[in-house]
C-alpha positions as CSV (number, residue, x, y, z in Angstrom):
1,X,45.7,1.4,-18.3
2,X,42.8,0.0,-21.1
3,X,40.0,2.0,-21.2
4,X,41.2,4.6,-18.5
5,X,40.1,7.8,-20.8
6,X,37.8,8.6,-23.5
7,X,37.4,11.4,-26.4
8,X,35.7,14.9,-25.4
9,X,32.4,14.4,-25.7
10,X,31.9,10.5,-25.2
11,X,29.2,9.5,-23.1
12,X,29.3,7.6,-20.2
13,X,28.7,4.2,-20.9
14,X,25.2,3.1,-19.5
15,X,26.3,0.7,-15.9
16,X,25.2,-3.0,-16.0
17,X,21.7,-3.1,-13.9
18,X,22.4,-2.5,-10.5
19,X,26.5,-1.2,-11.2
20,X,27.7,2.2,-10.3
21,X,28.2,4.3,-13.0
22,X,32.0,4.8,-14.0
23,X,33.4,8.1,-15.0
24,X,36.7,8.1,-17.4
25,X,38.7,10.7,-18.0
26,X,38.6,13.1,-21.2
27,X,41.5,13.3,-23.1
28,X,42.4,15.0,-26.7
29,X,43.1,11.7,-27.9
30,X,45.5,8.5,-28.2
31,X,48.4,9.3,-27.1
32,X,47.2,12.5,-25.4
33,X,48.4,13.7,-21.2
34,X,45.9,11.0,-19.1
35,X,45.8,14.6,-16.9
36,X,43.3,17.5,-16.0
37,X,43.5,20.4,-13.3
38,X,41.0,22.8,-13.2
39,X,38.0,24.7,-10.5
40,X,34.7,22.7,-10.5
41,X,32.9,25.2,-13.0
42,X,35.8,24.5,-15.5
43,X,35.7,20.8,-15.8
44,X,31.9,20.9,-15.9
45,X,28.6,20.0,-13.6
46,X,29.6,16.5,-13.6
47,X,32.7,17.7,-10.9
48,X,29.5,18.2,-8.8
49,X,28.0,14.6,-9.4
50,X,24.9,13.7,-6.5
51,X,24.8,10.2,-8.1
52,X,27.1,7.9,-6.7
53,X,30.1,6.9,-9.3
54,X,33.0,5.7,-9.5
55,X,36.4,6.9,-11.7
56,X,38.9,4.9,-13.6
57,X,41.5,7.6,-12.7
58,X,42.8,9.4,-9.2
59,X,40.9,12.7,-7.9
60,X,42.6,15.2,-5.8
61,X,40.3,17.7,-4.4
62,X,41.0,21.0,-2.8
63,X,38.0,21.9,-1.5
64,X,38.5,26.0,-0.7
65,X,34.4,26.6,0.1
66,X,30.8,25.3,0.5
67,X,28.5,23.9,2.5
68,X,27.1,20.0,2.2
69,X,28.5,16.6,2.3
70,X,31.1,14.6,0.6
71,X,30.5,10.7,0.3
72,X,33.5,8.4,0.1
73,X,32.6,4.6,0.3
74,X,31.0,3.9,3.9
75,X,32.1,7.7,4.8
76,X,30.1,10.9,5.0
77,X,32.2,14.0,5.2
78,X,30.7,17.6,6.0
79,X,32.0,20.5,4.4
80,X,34.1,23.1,6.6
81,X,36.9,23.7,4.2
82,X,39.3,23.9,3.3
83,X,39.7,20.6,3.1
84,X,41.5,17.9,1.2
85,X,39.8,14.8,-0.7
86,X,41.5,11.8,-2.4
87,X,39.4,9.5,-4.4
88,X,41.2,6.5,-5.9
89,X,39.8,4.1,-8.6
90,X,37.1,2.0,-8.1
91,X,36.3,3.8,-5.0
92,X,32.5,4.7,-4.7
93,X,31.6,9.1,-4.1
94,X,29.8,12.1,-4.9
95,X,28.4,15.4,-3.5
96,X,25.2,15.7,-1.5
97,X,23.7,19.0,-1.1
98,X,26.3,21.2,-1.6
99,X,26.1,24.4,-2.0
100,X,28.8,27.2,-3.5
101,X,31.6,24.5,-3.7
102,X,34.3,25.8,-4.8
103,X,38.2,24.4,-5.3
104,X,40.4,23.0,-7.5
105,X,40.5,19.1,-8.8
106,X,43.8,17.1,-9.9
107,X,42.7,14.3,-12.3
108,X,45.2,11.6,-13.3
109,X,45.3,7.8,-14.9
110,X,47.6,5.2,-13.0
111,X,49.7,5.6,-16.1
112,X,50.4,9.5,-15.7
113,X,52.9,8.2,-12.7
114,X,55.3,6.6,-14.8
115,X,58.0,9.0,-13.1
116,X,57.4,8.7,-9.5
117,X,56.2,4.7,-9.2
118,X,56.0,4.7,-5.4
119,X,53.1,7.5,-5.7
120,X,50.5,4.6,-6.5
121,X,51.1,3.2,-2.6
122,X,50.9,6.6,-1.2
123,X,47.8,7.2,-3.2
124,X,46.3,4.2,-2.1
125,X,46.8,4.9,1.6
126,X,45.3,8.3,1.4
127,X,42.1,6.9,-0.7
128,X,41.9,4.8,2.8
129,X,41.9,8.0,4.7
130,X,40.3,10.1,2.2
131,X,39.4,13.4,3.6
132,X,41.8,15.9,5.2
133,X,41.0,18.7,7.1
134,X,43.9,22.0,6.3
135,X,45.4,24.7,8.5
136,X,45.9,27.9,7.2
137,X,49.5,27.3,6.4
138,X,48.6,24.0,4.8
139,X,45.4,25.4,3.0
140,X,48.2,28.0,1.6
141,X,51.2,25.4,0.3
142,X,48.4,22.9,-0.8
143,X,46.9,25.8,-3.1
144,X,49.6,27.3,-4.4
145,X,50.6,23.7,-5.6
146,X,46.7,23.2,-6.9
147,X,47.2,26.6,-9.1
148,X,50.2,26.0,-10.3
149,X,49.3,22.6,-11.7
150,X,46.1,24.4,-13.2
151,X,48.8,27.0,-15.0
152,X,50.9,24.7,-15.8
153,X,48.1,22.3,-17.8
154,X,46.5,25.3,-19.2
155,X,49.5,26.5,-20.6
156,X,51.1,23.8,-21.9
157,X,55.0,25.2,-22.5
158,X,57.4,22.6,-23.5
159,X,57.8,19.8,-20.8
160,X,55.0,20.7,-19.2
161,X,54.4,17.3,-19.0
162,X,57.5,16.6,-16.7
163,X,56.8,19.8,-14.6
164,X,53.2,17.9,-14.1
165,X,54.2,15.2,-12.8
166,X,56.9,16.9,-10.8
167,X,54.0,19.2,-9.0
168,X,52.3,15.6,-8.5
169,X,54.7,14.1,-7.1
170,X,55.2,16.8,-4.2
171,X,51.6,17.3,-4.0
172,X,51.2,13.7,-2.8
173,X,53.9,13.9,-1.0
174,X,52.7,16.6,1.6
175,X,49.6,14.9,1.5
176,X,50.6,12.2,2.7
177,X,52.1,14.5,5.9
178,X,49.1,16.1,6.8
179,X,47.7,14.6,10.2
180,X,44.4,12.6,10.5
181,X,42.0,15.4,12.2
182,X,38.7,14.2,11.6
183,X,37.9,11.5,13.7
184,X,35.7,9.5,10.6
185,X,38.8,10.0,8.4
186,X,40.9,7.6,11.4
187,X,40.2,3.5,10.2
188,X,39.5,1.2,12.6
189,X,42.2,-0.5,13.7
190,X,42.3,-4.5,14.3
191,X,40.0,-6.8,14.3
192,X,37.0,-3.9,14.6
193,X,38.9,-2.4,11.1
194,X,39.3,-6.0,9.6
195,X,34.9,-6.2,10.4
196,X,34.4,-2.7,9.2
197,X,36.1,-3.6,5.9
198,X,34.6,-6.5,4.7
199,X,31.2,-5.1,6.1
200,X,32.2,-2.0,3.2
201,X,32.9,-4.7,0.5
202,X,29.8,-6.6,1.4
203,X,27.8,-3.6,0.9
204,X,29.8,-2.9,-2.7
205,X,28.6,-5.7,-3.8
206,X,25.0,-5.6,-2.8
207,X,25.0,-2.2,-4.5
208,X,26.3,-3.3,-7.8
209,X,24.4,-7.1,-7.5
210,X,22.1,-7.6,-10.5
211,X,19.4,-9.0,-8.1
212,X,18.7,-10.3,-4.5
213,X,16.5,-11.2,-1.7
214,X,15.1,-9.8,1.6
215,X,17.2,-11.7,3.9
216,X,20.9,-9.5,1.8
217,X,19.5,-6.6,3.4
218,X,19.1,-7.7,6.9
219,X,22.3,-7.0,9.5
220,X,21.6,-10.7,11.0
221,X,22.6,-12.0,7.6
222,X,25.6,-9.7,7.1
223,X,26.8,-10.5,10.5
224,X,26.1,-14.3,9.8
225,X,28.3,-14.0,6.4
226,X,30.9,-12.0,8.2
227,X,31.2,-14.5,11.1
228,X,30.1,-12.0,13.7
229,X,27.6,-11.3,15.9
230,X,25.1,-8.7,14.9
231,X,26.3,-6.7,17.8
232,X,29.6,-7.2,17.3
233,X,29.2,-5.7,13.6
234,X,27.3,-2.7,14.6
235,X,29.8,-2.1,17.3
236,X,32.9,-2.4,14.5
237,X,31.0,-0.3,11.6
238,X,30.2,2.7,14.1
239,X,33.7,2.8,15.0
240,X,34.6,2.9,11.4
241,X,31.6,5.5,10.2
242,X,29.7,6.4,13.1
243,X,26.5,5.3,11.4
244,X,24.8,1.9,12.1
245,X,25.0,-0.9,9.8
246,X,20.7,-1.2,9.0
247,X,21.6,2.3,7.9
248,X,23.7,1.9,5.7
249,X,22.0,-1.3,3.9
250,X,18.7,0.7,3.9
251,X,20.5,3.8,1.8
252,X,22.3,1.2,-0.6
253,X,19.1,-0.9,-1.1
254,X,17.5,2.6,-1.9
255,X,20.9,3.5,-4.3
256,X,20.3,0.5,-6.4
257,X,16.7,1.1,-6.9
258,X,17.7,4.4,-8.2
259,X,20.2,3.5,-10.4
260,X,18.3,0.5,-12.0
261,X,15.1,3.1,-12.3
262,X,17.5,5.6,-13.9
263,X,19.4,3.6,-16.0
264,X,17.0,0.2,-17.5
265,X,13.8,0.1,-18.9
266,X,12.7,-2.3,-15.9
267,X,9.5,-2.1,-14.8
268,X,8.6,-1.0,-11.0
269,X,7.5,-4.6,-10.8
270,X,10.9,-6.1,-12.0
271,X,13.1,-3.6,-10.3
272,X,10.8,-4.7,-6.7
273,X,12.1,-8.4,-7.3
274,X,15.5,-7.2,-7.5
275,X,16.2,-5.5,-4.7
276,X,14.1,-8.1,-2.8
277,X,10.8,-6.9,-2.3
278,X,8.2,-9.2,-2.7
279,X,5.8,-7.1,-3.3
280,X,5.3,-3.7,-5.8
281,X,3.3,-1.7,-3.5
282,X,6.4,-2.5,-0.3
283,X,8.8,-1.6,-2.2
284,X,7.0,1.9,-3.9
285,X,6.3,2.4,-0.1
286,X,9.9,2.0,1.0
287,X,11.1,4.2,-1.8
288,X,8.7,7.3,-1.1
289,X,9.6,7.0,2.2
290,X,13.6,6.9,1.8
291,X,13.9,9.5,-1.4
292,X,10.8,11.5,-0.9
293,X,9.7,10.6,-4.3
294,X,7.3,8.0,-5.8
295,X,10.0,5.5,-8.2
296,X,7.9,6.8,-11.5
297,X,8.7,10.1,-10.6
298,X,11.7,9.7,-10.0
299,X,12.6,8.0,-13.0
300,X,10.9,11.0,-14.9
301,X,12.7,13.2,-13.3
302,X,16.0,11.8,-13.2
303,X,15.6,10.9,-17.1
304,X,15.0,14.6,-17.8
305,X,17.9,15.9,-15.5
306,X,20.3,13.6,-17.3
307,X,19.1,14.6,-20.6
308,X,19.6,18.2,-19.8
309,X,23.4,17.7,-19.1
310,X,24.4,16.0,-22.2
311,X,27.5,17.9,-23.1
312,X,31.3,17.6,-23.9
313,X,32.4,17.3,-20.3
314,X,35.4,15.5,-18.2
315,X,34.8,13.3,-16.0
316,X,35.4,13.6,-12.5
């Protein structure tokens, strides 16, 4: 796929105002295995990202220990592994407060699955799902696969390519056995899961919009666009996340405000108008209040942070 990987080393490239970052994967170079396996120490602090991001490759995660919560689109996930994540392309995540997270990731480009074709289906049914909760017996099959893949990438025999995607390919495959246990991880089904889901890309978009008004931010206004009633919506996006809609618009109104304060030279002023304040002082107000922080200090800080973890690192 164009542009799915990148050299060790290259930076992320900085996200359009108001876009989600987007993570590619590290490879040796043209040409090279569009593959990594490795624990979250070994593929660098960036495994661990608390910014919402989004990949241009597959993550598999085998999530072995920690506490905190993992963030998949509209979903919130708590940590009580071991557990098993799958993050597709495109698909919006990252880590909030976690603590002593251990596991193992899989990264993978579309293209790594020249072998086993039908894998991109599968894959794109568990991105739906997501998050997987593991047995002991599961926990056990699912990491001895995870550790051999690691081996198997680290050593690099001859055809260790094939044996990759082999190990994939069954990986994927029990995956797509395991049972839906969490009750979040279950989509809504009819005309409550059609509402849910264009409620998710509604909100995709007003995260990554370069600029809007008051009324994008109001459920009345979703529900109106969605041909709903406001009930009706909160009804269908609890049953899909257990969180209310006005919830979720108020933490992606705050997402945007971070990543355009992170990531453009905007003043406070400018980056009010965008996310459709009419007013500086509103929007500083709302932004203490949701992030705890003041939006210059935040932008201090969160320049300085970035700084800090400039280094060769995949992607994930």
């Amino acid at each position: 796929m164009f542009r799915t990987t990148v050299l060790p080393g290259t930076p992320c490239a900085p996200p359009h105002p108001g876009d989600v970052p987007l993570h590619r994967l590290e490879t040796a170079g043209p040409g090279a295995t569009p593959f990594a396996a490795g624990g979250f120490d070994a593929l660098g602090p960036l495994a661990r990202d608390r910014g919402p991001h989004r990949h241009t490759f597959y993550e598999i995660v085998h999530v072995t220990a920690g506490t905190g919560t993992h963030v998949v689109d509209l979903a919130r996930w708590r940590l009580s592994p071991p557990h098993l994540a799958v993050i597709c392309p495109g698909q919006v995540h990252h880590w909030e407060s976690d603590r002593d997270l251990t596991g193992t990731l899989v990264l993978f480009t579309e293209d790594f699955l020249v072998d086993h074709p039908g894998d991109r289906a599968v894959l794109r049914r568990l991105g739906e799902r997501s998050w997987f909760g593991l047995d002991t017996e599961q926990d056990a099959r699912i990491g001895l696969l995870a550790d051999e893949l690691v081996r198997e990438y680290g050593e690099r025999n001859p055809g260790y390519e094939s044996v990759l995607r082999s190990l994939l390919h069954v990986l994927v495959t029990r995956a797509d056995r395991l049972p839906e246990r969490a009750a979040r991880s279950r989509p809504a089904q009819g005309r409550i899961g059609a509402v849910a889901e264009a409620f998710a890309r509604l909100l995709a978009d007003r995260r990554e919009a370069p600029a809007s008004t008051e009324r994008d931010w109001i459920v009345r206004e979703c529900a109106r666009r969605l041909g709903v009633t406001p009930g009706y919506l909160t009804e269908a996006v609890r049953a899909a996340t257990g969180r209310s809609p006005g919830r979720l618009l108020i933490e992606a109104r705050a997402q945007q405000a971070q990543r355009l304060l992170a990531h453009t030279s905007l003043s406070v002023r400018q980056i009010a108008d965008r996310t459709g304040f009419a007013a500086p002082a509103y929007f500083s107000r709302f932004f203490r209040r949701e992030t705890g922080s003041s939006p210059g200090a935040f932008r201090k800080h969160h320049s300085h942070h970035h700084q800090s973890l400039e280094a060769p690192r995949r992607r994930p």
